[in-house]
GUZA-261393 format. One record per residue (C-alpha): chain; residue in three letters; x, y, z. Coordinates in steps of 0.05 Angstrom, whole numbers, plus 5000, padded with zeros to 4 digits. Last residue first. Layout:
REM GUZA-261393
<site cadena="A" residuo="ALA" X="X" Y="Y" Z="Z"/>
...
REM end
This chain:
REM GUZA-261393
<site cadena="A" residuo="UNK" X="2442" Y="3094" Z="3787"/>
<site cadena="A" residuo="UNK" X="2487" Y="3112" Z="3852"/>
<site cadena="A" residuo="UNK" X="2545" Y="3166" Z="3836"/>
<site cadena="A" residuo="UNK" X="2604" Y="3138" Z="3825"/>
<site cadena="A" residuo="UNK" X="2650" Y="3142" Z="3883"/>
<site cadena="A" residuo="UNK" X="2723" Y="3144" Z="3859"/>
<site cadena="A" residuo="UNK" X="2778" Y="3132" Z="3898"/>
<site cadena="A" residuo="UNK" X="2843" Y="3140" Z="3877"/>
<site cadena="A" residuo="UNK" X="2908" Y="3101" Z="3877"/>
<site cadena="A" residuo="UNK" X="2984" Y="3107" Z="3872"/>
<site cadena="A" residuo="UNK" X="3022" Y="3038" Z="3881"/>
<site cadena="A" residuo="UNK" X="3103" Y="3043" Z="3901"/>
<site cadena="A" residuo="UNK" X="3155" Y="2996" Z="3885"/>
<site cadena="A" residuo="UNK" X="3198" Y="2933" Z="3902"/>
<site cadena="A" residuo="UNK" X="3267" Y="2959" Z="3936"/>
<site cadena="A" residuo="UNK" X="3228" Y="2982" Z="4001"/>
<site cadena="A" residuo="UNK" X="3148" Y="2972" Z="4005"/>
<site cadena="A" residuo="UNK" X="3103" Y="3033" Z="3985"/>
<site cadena="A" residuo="UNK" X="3026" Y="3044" Z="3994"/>
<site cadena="A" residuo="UNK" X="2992" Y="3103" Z="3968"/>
<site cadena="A" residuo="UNK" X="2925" Y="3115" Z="3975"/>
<site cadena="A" residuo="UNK" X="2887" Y="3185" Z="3943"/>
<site cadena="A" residuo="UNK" X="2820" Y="3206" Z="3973"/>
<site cadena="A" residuo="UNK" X="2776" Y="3231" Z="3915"/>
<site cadena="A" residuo="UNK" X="2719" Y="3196" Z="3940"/>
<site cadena="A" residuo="UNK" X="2720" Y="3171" Z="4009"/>
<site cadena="A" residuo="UNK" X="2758" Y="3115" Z="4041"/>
<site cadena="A" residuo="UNK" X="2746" Y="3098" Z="4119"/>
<site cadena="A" residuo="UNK" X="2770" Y="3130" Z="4181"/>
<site cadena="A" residuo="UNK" X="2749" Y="3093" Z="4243"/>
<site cadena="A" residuo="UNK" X="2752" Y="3142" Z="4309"/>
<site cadena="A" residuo="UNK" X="2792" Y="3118" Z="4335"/>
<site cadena="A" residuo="UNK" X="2838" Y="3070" Z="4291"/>
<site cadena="A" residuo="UNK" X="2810" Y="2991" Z="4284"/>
<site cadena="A" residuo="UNK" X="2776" Y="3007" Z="4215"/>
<site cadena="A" residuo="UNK" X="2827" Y="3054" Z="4181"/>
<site cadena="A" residuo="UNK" X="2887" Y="3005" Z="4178"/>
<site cadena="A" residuo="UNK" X="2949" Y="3022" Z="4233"/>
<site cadena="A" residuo="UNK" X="2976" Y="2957" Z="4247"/>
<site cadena="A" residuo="UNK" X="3012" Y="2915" Z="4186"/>
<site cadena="A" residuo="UNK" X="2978" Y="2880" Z="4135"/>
<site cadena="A" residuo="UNK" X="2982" Y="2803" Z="4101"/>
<site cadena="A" residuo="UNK" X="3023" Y="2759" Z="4062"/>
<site cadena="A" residuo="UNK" X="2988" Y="2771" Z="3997"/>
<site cadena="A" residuo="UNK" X="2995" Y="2700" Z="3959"/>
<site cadena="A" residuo="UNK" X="2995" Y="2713" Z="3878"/>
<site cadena="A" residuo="UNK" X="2977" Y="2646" Z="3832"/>
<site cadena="A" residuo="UNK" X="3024" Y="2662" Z="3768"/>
<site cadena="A" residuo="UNK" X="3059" Y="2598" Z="3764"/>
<site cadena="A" residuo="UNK" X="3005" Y="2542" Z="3802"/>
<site cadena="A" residuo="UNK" X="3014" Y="2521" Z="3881"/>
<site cadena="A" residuo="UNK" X="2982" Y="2453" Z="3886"/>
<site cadena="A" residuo="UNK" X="2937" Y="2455" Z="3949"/>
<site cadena="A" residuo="UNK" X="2932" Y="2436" Z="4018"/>
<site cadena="A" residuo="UNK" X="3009" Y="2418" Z="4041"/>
<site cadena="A" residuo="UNK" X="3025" Y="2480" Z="3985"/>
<site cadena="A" residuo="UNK" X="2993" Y="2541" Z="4031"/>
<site cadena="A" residuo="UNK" X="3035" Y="2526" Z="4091"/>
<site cadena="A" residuo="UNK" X="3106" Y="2511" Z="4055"/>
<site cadena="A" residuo="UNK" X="3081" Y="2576" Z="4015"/>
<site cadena="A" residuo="UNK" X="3069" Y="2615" Z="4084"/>
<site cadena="A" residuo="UNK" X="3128" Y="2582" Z="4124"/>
<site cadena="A" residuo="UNK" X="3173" Y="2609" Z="4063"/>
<site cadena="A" residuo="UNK" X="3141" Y="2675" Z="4067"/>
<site cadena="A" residuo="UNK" X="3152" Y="2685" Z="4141"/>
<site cadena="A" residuo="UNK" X="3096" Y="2667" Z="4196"/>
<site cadena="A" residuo="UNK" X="3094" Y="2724" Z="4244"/>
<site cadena="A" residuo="UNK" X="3105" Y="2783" Z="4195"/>
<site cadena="A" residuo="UNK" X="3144" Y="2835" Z="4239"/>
<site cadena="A" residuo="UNK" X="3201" Y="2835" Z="4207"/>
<site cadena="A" residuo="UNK" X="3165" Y="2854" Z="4145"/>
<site cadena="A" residuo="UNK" X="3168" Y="2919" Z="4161"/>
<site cadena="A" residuo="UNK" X="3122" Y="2981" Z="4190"/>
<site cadena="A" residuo="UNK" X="3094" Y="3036" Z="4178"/>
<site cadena="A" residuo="UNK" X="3017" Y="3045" Z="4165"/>
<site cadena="A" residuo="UNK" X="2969" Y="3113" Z="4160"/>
<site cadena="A" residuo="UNK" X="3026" Y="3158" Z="4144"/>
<site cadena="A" residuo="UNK" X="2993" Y="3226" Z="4125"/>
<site cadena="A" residuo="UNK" X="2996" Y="3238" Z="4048"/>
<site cadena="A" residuo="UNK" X="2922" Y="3240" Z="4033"/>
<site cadena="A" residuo="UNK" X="2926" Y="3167" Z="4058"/>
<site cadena="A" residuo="UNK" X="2997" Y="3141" Z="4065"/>
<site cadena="A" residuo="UNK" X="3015" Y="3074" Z="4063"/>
<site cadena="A" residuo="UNK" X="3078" Y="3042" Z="4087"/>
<site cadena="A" residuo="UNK" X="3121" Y="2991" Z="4085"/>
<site cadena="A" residuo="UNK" X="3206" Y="2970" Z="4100"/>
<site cadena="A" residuo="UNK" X="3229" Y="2905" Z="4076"/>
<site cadena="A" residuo="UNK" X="3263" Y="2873" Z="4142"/>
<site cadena="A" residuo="UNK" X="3254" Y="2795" Z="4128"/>
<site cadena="A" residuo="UNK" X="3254" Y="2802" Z="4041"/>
<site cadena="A" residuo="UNK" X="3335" Y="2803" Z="4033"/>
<site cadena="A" residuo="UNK" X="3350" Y="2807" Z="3968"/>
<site cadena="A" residuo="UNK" X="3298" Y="2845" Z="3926"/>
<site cadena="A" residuo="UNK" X="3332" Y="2845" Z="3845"/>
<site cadena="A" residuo="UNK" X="3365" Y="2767" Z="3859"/>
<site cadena="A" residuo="UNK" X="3280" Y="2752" Z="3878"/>
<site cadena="A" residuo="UNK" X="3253" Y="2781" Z="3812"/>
<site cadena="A" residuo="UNK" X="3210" Y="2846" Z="3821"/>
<site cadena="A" residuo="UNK" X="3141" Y="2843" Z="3790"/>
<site cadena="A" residuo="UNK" X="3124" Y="2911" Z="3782"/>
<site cadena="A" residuo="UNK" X="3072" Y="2971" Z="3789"/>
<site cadena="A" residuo="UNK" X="3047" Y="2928" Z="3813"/>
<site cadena="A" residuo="UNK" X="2981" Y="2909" Z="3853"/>
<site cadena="A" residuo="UNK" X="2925" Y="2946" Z="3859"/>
<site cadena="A" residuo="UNK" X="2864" Y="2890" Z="3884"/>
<site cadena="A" residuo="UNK" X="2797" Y="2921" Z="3915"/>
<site cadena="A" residuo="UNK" X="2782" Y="2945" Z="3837"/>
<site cadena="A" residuo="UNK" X="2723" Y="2898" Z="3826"/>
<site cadena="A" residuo="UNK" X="2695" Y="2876" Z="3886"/>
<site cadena="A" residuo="UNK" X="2729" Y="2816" Z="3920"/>
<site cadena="A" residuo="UNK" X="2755" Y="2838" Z="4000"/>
<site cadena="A" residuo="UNK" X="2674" Y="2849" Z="4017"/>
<site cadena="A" residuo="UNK" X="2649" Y="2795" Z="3982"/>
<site cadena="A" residuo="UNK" X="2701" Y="2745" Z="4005"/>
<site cadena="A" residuo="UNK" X="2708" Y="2761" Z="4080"/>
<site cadena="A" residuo="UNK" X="2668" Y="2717" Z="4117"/>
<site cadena="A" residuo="UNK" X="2618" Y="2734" Z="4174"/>
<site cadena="A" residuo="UNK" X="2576" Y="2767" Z="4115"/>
<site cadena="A" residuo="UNK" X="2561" Y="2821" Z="4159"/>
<site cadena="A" residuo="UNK" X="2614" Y="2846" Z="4181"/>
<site cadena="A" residuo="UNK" X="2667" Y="2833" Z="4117"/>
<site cadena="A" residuo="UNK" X="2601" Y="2875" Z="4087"/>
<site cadena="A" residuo="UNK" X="2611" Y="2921" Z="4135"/>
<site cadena="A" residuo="UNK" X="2693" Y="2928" Z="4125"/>
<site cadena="A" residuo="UNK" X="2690" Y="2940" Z="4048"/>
<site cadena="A" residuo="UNK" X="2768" Y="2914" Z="4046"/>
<site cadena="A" residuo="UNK" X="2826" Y="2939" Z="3996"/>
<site cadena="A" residuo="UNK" X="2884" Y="2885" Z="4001"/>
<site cadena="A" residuo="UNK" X="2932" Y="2934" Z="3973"/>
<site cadena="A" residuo="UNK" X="2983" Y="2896" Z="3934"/>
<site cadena="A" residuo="UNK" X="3063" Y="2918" Z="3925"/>
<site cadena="A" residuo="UNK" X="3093" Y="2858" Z="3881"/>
<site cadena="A" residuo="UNK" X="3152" Y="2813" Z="3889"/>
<site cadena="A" residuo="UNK" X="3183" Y="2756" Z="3843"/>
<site cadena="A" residuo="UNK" X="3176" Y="2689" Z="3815"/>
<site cadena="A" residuo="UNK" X="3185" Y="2653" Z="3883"/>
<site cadena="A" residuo="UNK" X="3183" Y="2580" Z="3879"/>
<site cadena="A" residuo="UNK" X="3258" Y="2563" Z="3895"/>
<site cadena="A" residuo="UNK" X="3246" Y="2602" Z="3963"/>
<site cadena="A" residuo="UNK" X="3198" Y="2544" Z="3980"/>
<site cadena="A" residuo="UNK" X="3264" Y="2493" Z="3995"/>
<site cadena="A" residuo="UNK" X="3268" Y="2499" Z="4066"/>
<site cadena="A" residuo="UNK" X="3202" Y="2495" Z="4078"/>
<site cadena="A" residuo="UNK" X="3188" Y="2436" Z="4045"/>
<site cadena="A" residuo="UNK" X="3134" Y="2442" Z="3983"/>
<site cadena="A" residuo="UNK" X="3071" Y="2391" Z="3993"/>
<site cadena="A" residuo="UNK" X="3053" Y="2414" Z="3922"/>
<site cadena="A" residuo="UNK" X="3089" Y="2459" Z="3865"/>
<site cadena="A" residuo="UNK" X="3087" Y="2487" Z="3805"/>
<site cadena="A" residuo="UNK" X="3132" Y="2544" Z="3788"/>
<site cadena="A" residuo="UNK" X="3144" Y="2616" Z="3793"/>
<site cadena="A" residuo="UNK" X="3096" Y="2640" Z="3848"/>
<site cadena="A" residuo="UNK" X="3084" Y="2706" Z="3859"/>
<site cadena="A" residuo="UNK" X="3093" Y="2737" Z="3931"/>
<site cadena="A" residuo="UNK" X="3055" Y="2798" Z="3955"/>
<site cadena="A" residuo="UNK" X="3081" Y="2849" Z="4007"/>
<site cadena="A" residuo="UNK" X="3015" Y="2882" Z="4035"/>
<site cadena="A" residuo="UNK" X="2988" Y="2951" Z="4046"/>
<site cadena="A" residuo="UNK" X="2917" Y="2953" Z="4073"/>
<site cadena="A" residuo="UNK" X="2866" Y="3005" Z="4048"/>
<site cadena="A" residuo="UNK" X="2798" Y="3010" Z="4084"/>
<site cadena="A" residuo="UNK" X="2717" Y="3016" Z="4050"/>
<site cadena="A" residuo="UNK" X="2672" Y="3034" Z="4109"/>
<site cadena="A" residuo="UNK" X="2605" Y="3025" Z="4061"/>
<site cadena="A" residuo="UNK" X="2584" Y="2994" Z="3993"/>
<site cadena="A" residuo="UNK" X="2517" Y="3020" Z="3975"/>
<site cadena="A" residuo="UNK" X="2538" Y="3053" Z="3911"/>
<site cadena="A" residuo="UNK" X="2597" Y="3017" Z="3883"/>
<site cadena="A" residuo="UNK" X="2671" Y="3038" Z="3914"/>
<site cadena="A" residuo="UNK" X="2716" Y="3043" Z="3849"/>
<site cadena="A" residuo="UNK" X="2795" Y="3043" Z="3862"/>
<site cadena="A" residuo="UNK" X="2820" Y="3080" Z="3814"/>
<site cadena="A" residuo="UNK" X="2882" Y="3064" Z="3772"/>
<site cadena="A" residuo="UNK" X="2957" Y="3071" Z="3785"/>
<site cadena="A" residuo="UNK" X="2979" Y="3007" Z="3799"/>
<site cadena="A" residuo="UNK" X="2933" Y="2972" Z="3762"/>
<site cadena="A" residuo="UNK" X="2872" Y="2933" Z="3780"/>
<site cadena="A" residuo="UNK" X="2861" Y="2860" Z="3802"/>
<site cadena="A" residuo="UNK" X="2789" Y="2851" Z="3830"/>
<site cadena="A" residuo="UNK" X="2767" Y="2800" Z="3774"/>
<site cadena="A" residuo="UNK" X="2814" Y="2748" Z="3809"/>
<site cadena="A" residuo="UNK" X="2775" Y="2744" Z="3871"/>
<site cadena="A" residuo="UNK" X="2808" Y="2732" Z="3933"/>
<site cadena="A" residuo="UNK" X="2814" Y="2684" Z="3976"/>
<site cadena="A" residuo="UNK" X="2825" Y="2671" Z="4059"/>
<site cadena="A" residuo="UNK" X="2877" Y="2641" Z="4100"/>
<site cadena="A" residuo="UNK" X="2901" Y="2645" Z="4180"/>
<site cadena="A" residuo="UNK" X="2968" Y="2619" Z="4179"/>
<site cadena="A" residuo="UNK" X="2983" Y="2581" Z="4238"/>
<site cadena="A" residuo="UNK" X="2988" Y="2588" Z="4314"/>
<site cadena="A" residuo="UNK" X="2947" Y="2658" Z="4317"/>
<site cadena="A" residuo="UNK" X="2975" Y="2712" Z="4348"/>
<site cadena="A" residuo="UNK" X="2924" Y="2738" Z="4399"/>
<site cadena="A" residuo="UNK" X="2876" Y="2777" Z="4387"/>
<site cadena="A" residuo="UNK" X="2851" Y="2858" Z="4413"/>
<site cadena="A" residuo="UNK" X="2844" Y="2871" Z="4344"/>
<site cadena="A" residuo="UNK" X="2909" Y="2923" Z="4359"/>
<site cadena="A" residuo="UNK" X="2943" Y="2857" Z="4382"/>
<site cadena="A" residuo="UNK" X="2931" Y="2827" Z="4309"/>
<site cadena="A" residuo="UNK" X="2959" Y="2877" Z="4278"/>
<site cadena="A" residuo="UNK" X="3022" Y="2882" Z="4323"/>
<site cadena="A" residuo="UNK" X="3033" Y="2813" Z="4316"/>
<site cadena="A" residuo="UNK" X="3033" Y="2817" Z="4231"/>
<site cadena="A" residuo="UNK" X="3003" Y="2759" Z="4202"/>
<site cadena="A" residuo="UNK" X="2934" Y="2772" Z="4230"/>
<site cadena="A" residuo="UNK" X="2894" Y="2750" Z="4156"/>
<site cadena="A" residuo="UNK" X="2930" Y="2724" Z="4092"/>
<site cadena="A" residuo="UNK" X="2915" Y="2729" Z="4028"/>
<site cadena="A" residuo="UNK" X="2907" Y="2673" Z="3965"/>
<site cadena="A" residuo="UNK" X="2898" Y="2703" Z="3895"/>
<site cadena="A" residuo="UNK" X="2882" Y="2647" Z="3859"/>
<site cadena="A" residuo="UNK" X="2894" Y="2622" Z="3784"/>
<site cadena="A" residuo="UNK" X="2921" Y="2687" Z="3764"/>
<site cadena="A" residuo="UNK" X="2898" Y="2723" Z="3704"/>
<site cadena="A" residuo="UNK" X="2937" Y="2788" Z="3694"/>
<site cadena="A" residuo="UNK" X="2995" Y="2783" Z="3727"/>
<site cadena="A" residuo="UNK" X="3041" Y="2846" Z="3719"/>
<site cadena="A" residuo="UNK" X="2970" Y="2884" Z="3738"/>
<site cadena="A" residuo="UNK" X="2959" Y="2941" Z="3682"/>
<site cadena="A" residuo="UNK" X="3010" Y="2995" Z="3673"/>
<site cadena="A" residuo="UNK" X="2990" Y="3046" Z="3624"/>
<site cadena="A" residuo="UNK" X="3058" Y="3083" Z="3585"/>
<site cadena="A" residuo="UNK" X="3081" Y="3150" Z="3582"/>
<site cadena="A" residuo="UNK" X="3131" Y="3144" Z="3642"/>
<site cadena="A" residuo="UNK" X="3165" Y="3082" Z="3624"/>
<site cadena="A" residuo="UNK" X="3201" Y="3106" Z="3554"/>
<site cadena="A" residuo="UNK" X="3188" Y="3057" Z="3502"/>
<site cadena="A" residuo="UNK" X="3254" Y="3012" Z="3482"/>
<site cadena="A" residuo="UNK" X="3241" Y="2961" Z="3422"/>
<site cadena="A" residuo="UNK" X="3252" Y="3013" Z="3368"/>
<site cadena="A" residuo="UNK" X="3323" Y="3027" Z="3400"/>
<site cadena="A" residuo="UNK" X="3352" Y="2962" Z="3372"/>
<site cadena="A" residuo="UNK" X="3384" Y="2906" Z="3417"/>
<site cadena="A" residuo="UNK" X="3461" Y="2906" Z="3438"/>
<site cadena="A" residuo="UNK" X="3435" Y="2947" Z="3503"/>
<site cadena="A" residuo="UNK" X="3384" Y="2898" Z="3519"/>
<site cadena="A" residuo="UNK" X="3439" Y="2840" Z="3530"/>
<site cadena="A" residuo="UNK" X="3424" Y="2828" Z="3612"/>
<site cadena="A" residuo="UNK" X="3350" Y="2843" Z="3593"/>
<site cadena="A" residuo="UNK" X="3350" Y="2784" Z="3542"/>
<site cadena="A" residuo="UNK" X="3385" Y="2736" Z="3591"/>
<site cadena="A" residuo="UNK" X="3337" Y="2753" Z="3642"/>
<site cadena="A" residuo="UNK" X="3277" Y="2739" Z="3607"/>
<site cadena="A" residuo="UNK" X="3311" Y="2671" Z="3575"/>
<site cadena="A" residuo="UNK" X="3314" Y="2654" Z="3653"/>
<site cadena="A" residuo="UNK" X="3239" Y="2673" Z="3666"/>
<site cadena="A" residuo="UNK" X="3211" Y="2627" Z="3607"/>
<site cadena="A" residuo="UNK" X="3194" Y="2583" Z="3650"/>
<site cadena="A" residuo="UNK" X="3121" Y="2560" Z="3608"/>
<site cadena="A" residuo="UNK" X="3073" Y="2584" Z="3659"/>
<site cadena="A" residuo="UNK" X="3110" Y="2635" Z="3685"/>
<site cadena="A" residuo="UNK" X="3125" Y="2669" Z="3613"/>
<site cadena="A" residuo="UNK" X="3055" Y="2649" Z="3591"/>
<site cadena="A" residuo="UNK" X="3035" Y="2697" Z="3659"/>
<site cadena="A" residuo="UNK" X="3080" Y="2751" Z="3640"/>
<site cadena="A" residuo="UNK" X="3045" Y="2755" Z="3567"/>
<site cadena="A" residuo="UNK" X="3076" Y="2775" Z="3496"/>
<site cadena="A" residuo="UNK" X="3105" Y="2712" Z="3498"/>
<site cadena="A" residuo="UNK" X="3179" Y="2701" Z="3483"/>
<site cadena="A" residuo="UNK" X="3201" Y="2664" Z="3410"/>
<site cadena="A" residuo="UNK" X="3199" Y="2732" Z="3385"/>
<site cadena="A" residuo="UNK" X="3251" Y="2769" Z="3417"/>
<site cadena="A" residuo="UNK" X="3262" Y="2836" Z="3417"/>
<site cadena="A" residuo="UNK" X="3183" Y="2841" Z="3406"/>
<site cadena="A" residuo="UNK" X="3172" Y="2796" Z="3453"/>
<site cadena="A" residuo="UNK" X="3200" Y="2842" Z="3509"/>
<site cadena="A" residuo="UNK" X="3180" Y="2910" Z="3492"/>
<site cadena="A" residuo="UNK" X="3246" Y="2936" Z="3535"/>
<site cadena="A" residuo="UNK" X="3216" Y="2992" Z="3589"/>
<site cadena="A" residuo="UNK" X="3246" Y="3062" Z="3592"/>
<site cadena="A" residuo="UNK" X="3271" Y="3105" Z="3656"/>
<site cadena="A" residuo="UNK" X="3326" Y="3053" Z="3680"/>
<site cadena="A" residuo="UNK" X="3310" Y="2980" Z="3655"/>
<site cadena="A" residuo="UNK" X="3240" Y="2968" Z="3659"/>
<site cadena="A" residuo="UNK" X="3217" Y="2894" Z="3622"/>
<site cadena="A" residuo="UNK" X="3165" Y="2889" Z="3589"/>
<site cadena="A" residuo="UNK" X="3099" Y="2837" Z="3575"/>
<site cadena="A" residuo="UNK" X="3039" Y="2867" Z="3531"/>
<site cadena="A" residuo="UNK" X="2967" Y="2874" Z="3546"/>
<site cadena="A" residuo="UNK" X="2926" Y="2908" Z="3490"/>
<site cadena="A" residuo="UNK" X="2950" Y="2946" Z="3434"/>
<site cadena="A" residuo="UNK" X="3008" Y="2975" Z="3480"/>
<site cadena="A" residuo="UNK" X="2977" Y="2972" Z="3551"/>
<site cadena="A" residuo="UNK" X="3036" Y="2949" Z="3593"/>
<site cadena="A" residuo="UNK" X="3046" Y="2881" Z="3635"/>
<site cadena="A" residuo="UNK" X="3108" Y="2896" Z="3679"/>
<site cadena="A" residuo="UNK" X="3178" Y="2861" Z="3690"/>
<site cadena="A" residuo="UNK" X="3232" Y="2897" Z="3744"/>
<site cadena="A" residuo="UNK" X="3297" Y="2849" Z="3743"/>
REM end
C-alpha cells in the first residue's frame, strides 16, 4: 500500500492505487484527512481494508495521480532522526573506520519538502550536497524496543535526501544548521507499507545529478540494519508514530569526490530506491536581498 499527503484544499491523506489516488476520508469519513492522525490513532489497518475494497467505492473519490501536488506523506513529525557513516564504503571514502554503533544526529522538522519541489539554497549558504537515504517511519509508540521485535514498529518506507550545506556542517563542528534549512528534507513521493517493500536488506539506490549516477549502491551495505537502528534509537528515547529515522548515505556524495562537486542553481537531483519511489528536485538560488 502506497499512501501520500496531497494538496486538495490543503493537505489531504490518499492512497495511489495504479495511475489515480483514492481521497481517503472522503470514502470514508470516520478516517482522518491526515497520515500522521492515521499513525497516531492506528488507523493503518482500516487504511488497508478501504484500499483492498476501493473498486466497490464511487468514482468521485478517485483523482488521477499525475495532476495532483505531493507534499511530504508526514507532515509534522515529532523528530526526524538521521544517521551518519552507516554505509562501510562511505565511511572508508572519509578515510574512517566503521564505527561500533550508530552514529546519530537530528533534523529539523521545518526542512521537510515534497517530492518534487525545489530545494532552496539561501544566499550565503555554500557547498550544498545531495545524499540519498532509505527512511523508516514509525507506526507505533515504543521505548526500550528488542531487536527482534522492532519490525512491528515500521509504518512504511520513504525515499529522503539528507541535503547538507557542507561549510556550515564545517564550521559549526555539528551538523544541525547545515543539514536543517528549509527545503534540505524531500521525502516521498510515498509512504510504502512494509507487506508492499518485502525484503528491505538489498533495496537497490541511487541518485543522479543532471542525470549522471552520482551514488549506487544497496542497502546491503548499511552496517547497522534498520531493526538494530530502531532497537538503537528506542533504549534513549520513546519512538512516537510519525517520527522518520533516515538510515544514512551510500559512497559517492559531492563533498568527498575530486574535485568536490556541490549543488548549483537549476541542477536537477534525483534519488531512487527499488520498490519505494523516486524524488525529483531542483535547485533554486534566489538571488541575495
Amino acid at each position: 500500500m502506497k499512501l501520500v499527503t496531497f494538496r486538495k484544499d490543503g493537505p489531504r491523506a490518499g492512497a495511489l492505487i495504479g495511475d489515480r489516488v483514492l481521497d481517503i476520508s472522503a470514502a470514508d469519513s470516520l478516517l482522518p484527512p491526515s497520515i500522521d492522525e492515521i499513525l497516531r490513532r492506528g488507523l493503518i489497518p482500516q487504511v488497508r481494508n478501504l484500499v483492498d475494497n476501493a473498486s466497490e467505492l464511487d468514482r468521485e473519490h478517485f483523482l488521477q495521480a499525475g495532476t495532483l501536488e505531493l507534499y511530504p506523506p508526514v507532515l509534522m513529525p515529532g523528530k526526524i532522526i538521521c544517521l551518519g557513516l552507516n554505509y562501510e564504503r562511505h565511511a572508508r571514502e572519509q578515510g574512517h573506520e566503521p564505527p561500533s554503533r550508530p552514529m546519530l544526529f537530528a533534523k529539523a522538522v521545518t526542512a521537510l519538502t515534497g517530492p518534487y519541489d525545489d530545494i532552496v539554497i539561501r544566499p550565503g549558504v555554500e557547498n550544498v550536497d545531495a545524499e540519498a537515504e532509505l527512511a523508516v517511519v514509525i507506526g507505533r509508540e515504543g521505548t526500550m524496543i528488542d531487536e527482534r521485535d522492532a519490525a512491528g514498529y515500521i509504518a512504511g518506507f520513504m525515499v529522503f535526501n539528507d541535503v547538507s550545506a557542507r561549510k556550515i556542517q564545517r564550521e559549526d563542528r555539528q551538523w544541525f544548521r547545515g543539514k536543517g534549512f528549509d527545503t534540505f528534507a524531500p521525502c516521498g513521493p510515498w509512504l510504502v507499507t512494509p507487506e508492499s517493500v518485502g525484503e528491505h536488506d538489498g533495496l537497490e539506490i541511487t541518485q543522479r545529478l543532471n542525470g549522471e549516477v552520482m551514488q549506487q549502491s544497496t542497502t546491503a551495505d548499511m552496517i547497522f540494519g534498520i531493526e538494530k537502528i530502531i532497537s538503537f534509537i528506542s533504549a534513549g528515547m520513546t519512538l512516537m508514530p510519525g517520527d522518520i529515522i533516515a538510515t544514512g548515505t551510500p559512497e559517492g556524495v559531492g563533498v568527498f569526490r575530486d574535485p568536490p562537486l556541490f549543488l548549483k542553481d537549476g541542477d536537477v537531483i534525483e534519488i531512487e530506491i527499488e520498490r519505494i519511489g523516486r524524488l525529483r528536485n531542483r535547485v533554486r538560488v534566489p538571488e541575495g536581498k
